[in-house]
C-alpha positions as CSV (number, residue, x, y, z in Angstrom):
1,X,9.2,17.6,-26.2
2,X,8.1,19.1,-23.2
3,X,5.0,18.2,-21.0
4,X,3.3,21.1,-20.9
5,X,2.4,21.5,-17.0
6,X,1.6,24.8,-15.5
7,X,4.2,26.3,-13.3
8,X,6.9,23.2,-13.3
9,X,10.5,24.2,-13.4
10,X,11.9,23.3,-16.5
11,X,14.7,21.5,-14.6
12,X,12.1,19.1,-12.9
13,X,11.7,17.1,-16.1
14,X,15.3,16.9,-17.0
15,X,15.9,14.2,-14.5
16,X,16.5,11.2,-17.0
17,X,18.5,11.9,-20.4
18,X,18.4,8.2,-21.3
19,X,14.7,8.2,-21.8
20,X,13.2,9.2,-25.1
21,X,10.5,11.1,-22.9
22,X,11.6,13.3,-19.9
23,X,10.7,11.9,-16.9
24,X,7.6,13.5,-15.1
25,X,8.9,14.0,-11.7
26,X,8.6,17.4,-10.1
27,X,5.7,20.2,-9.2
28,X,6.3,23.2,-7.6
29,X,3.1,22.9,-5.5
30,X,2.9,26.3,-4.9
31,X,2.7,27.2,-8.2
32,X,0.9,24.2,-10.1
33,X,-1.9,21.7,-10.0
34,X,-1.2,17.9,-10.3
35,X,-1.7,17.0,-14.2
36,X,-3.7,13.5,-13.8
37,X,-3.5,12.9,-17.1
38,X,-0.2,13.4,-17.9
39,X,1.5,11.2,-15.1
40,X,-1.4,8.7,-16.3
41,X,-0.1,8.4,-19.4
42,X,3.9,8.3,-18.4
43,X,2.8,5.6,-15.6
44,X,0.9,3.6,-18.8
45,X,3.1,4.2,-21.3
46,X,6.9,3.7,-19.4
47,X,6.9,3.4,-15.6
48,X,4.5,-0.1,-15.5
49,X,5.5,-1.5,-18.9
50,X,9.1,-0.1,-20.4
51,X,12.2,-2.3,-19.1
52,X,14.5,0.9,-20.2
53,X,12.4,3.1,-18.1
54,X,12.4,0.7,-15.6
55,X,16.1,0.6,-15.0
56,X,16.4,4.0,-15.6
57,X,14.5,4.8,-12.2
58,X,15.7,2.5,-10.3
59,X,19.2,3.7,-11.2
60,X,18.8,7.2,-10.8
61,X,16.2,7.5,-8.6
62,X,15.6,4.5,-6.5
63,X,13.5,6.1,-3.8
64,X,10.9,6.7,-6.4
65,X,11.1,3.1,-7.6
66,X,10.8,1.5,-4.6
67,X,7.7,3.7,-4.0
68,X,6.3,2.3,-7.0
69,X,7.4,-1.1,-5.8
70,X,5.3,-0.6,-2.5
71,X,2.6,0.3,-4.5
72,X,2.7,-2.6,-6.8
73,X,3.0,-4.9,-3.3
74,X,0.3,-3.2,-2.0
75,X,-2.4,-3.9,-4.7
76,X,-1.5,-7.3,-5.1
77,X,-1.9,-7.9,-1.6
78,X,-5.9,-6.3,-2.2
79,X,-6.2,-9.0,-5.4
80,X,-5.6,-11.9,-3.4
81,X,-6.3,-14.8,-5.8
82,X,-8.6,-12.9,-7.7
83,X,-7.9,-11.3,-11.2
84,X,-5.0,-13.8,-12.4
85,X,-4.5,-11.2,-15.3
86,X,-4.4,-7.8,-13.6
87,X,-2.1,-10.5,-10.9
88,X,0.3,-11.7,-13.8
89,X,1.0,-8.2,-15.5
90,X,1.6,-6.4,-11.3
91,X,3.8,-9.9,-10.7
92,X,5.7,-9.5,-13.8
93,X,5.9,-5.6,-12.8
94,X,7.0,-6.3,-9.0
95,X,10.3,-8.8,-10.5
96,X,11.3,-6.2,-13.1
97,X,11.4,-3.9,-10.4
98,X,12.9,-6.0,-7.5
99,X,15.5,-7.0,-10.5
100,X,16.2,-3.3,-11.9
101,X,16.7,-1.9,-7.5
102,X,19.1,-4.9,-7.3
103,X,21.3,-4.3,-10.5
104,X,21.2,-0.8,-9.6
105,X,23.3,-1.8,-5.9
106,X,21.3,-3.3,-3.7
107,X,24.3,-3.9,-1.2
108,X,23.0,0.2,-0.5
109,X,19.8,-1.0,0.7
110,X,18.1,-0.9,-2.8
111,X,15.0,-2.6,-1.2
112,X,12.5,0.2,-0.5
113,X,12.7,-1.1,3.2
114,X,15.9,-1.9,4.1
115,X,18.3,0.9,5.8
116,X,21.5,1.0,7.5
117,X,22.7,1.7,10.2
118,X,25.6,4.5,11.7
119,X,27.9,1.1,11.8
120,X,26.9,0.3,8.2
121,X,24.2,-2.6,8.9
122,X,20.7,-3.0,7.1
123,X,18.1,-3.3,9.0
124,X,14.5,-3.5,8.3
125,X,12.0,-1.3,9.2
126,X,8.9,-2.5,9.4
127,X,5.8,0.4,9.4
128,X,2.7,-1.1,8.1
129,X,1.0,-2.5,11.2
130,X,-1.1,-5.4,9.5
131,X,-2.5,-6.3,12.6
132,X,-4.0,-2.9,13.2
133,X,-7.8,-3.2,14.3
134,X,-7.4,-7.0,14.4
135,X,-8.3,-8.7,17.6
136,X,-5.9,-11.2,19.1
137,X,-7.9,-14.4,18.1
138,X,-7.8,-13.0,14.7
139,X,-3.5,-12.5,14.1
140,X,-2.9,-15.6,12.8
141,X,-5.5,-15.9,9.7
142,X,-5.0,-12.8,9.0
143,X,-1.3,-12.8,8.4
144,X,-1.5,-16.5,6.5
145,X,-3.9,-14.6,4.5
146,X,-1.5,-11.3,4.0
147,X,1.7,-13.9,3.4
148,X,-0.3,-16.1,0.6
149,X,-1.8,-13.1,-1.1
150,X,1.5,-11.0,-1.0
151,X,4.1,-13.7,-1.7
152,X,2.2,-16.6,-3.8
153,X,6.0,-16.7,-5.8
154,X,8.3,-16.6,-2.8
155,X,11.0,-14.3,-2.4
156,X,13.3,-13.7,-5.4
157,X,17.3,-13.7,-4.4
158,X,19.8,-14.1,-7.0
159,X,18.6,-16.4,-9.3
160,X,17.0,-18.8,-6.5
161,X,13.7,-18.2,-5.1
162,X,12.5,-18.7,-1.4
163,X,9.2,-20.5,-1.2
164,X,6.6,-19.1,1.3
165,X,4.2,-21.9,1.0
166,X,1.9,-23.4,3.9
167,X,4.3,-25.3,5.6
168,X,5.7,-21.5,5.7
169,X,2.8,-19.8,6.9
170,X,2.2,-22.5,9.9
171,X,5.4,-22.4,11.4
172,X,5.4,-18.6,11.1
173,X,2.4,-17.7,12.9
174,X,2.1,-21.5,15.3
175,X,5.4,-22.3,16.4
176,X,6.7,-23.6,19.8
177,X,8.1,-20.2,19.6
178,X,5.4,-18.0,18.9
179,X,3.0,-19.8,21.2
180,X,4.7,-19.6,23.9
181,X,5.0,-15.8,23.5
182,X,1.3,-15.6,22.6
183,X,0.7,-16.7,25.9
184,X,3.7,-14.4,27.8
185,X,4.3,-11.8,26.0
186,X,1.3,-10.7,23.4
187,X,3.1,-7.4,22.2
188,X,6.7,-9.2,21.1
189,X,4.3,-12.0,19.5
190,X,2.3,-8.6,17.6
191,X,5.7,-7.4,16.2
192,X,7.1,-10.8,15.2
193,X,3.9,-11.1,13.4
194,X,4.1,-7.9,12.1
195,X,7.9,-8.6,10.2
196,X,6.3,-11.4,8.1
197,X,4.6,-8.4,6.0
198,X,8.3,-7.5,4.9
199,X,9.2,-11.3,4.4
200,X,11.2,-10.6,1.2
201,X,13.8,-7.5,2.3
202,X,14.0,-9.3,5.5
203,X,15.5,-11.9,3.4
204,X,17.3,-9.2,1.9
205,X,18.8,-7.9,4.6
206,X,20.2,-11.3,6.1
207,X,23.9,-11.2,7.7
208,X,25.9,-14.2,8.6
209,X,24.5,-17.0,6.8
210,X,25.7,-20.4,7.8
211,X,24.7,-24.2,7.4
212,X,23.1,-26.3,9.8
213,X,21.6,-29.9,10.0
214,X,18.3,-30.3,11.3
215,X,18.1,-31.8,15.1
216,X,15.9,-34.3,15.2
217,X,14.1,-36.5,12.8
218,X,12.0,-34.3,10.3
219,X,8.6,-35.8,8.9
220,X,8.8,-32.7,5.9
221,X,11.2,-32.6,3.0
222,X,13.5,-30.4,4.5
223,X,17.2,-31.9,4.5
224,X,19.3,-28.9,6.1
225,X,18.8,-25.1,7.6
226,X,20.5,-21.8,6.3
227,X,20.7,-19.6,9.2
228,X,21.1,-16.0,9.4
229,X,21.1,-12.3,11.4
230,X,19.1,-9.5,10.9
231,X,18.0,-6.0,12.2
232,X,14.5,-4.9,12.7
233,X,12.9,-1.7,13.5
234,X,8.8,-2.6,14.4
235,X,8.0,0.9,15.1
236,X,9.7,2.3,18.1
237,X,11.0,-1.1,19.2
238,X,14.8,-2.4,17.8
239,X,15.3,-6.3,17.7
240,X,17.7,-8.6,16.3
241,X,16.1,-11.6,15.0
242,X,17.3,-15.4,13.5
243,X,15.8,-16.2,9.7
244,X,15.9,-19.9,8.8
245,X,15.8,-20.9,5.3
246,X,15.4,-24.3,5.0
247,X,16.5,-26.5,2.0
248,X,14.1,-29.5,0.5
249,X,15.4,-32.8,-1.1
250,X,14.6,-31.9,-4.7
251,X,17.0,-28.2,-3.7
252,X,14.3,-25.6,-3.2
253,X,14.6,-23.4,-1.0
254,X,11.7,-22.4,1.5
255,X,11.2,-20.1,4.1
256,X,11.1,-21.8,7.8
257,X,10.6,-19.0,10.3
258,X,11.9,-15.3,11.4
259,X,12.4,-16.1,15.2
260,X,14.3,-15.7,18.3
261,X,13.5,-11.5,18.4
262,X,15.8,-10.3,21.0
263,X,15.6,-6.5,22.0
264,X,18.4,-4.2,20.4
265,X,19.3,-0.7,20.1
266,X,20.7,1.0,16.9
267,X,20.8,4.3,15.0
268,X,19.6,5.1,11.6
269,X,22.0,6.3,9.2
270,X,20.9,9.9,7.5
271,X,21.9,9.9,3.8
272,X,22.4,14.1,2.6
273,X,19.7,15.7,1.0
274,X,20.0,16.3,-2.1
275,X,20.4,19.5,-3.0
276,X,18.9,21.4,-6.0
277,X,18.3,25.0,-7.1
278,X,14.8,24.3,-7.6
279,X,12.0,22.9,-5.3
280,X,10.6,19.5,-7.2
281,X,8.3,17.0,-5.3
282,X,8.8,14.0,-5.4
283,X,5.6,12.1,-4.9
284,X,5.9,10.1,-0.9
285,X,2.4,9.7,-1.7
286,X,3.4,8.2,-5.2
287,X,1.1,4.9,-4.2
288,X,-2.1,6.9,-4.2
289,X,-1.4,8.7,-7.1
290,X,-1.0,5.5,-9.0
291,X,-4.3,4.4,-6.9
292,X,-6.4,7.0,-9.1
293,X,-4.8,6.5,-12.5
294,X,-4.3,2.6,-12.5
C-alpha cells in the first residue's frame, strides 16, 4: 500500500523495494504539508526498531541514516545519566546504526561526519561548536561532561571498543599539551576541545596507525600506544592532528588524547547530485522532525 500524503510524487516512496512498507522519504513542499503522523508511525514502527529497515537505509541511503544517527547522538547527549531505559533502547539504536553505515562501506566515509578529500583522504569536519556561549573557565567541565554523556560505551571499531573513561577525559581537556596552549594560544585550545565532540569518527577516520612503547615509567595500566593521522576541518580552520590509543594490561583499548593540531590546508571532495525526474526532500532537518514525534 500507499501512504496516502497529499501532493507526494508517487516516485518519492518507491525508494526501498526490500521493505515490506515503502519508505516515507520525499514531499514536494510546494505542493504538500508534512504528514506528522505518518513519518511517526514509520520512525516507530521500522526506522528506530526494524534491523531490515535499518540496513536498508543505511545501504541505500546513508545520508539519511547518518542524520538519524546525529539525532540519536544528540538526544543521548541531553539524557546524560538520566532515563537508563529511554538510554538503553537510543544506545542499542546508535550500534545498529554505527554497525549497518559500516557494513554498508564505510571505507566511503559511512560515518555521517567523515569526508574526503580531492586526494581521496577522510577528514573530519567538526560543526557543532560545544563550547558556544561557554566562558573559558568553563571548557573543560563542560566537555568532560559532553564526552561522559555522549560516549559512556566508548567508541565501537571492528569488534573492539575504545574506552573514553576518566583517565580519558583528563588527559583530553588537562594535558601538558592543552595547557600550555590554554595559556598561548586560547583559539587552537577552543578547536582541540571542540574535536573531542566527534571522538568516535575521529577514530574512524585514523590513517597510519603504528605501535609505540610508552617513554617513561607509567603509574596507569597502560602498557603501549597506537598512534595515528587524521584530518580535521573545525569550522573554517584545516588541521592535521595525532590520535593516541592506548592499550591496558588486561587488552582494552582506551582513548589517550587527539593532540599535536598542526595547521593544514585541503579541499573537499563534491560527490554528484543525484539526479531525479522528481523534486523529493530529503529531510537535513531530519533530527527535529524526529524531535516532535519521538
Amino acid at each position: 500500500m500507499l501512504f496516502p500524503v497529499r501532493g507526494v510524487p508517487i516516485s518519492c516512496f518507491s525508494l526501498f523495494s526490500a521493505l515490506d512498507r515503502p519508505m516515507l522519504y520525499g514531499i514536494a513542499l510546494a505542493a504538500a504539508e508534512l504528514d506528522a503522523e505518518v513519518i511517526a508511525y514509520y520512525v516507530e514502527t521500522q526506522l528506530l526498531t526494524n534491523e531490515a529497515a535499518i540496513k536498508a537505509v543505511a545501504k541505500e541511503k546513508p545520508s539519511l541514516a547518518r542524520r538519524i544517527l546525529a539525532w540519536v547522538d544528540s538526544v543521548l547527549a541531553k539524557l546524560g545519566n538520566d532515563n537508563a531505559e529511554q538510554r538503553a533502547f537510543l544506545t542499542q539504536v546508535r550500534e545498529q546504526y554505527r554497525a549497518a553505515l559500516q557494513e554498508g562501506g564505510a571505507s566511503e566515509g559511512t560515518a555521517y561526519a567523515i569526508g574526503k578529500t580531492t586526494s581521496g583522504k577522510p577528514f573530519v569536519e567538526i560543526e557543532k561548536n560545544i563550547l558556544a556561549g561557554v566562558p573559558m573557565d568553563e571548557w573543560v567541565s563542560v566537555v568532560k561532561r559532553n564526552l561522559k554523556a555522549k560516549y559512556p560505551d566508548g567508541v565501537p571499531v571492528g569488534n573492539d571498543r575504545i574506552a573514553i573513561d576518566n583517565s580519558s577525559r583528563g588527559e583530553m581537556t588537562f594535558s601538558t599539551y592543552i595547557r600550555r596552549l590554554y595559556k598561548n594560544d586560547a583559539a587552537l585550545a577552543a578547536d582541540k576541545l571542540r574535536i573531542t565532540n566527534n571522538a568516535d569518527e575521529i577514530v574512524l577516520a585514523t590513517t597510519d596507525w603504528v605501535g609505540e612503547e610508552p617513554k617513561h615509567p607509567r603509574k596507569d595500566d597502560i602498557v603501549e600506544f597506537a598512534r595515528g593521522n587524521v584530518l580535521l576541518r573545525v569550522g573554517q580552520n584545516d588541521y592535521t592532528a595525532s590520535v593516541i590509543v592506548g592499550t591496558l594490561r588486561n587488552g582494552s583499548l582506551r582513548l589517550y588524547d587527539i593532540l599535536a593540531l598542526k595547521p593544514s590546508s585541503f579541499s573537499k571532495k563534491r560527490l554528484a547530485q543525484l539526479k531525479t525526474q522528481t523534486h523529493c526532500w530529503e529531510p537535513s532537518g531530519l533530527h527535529q522532525s524526529l524531535l516532535i514525534i519521538v
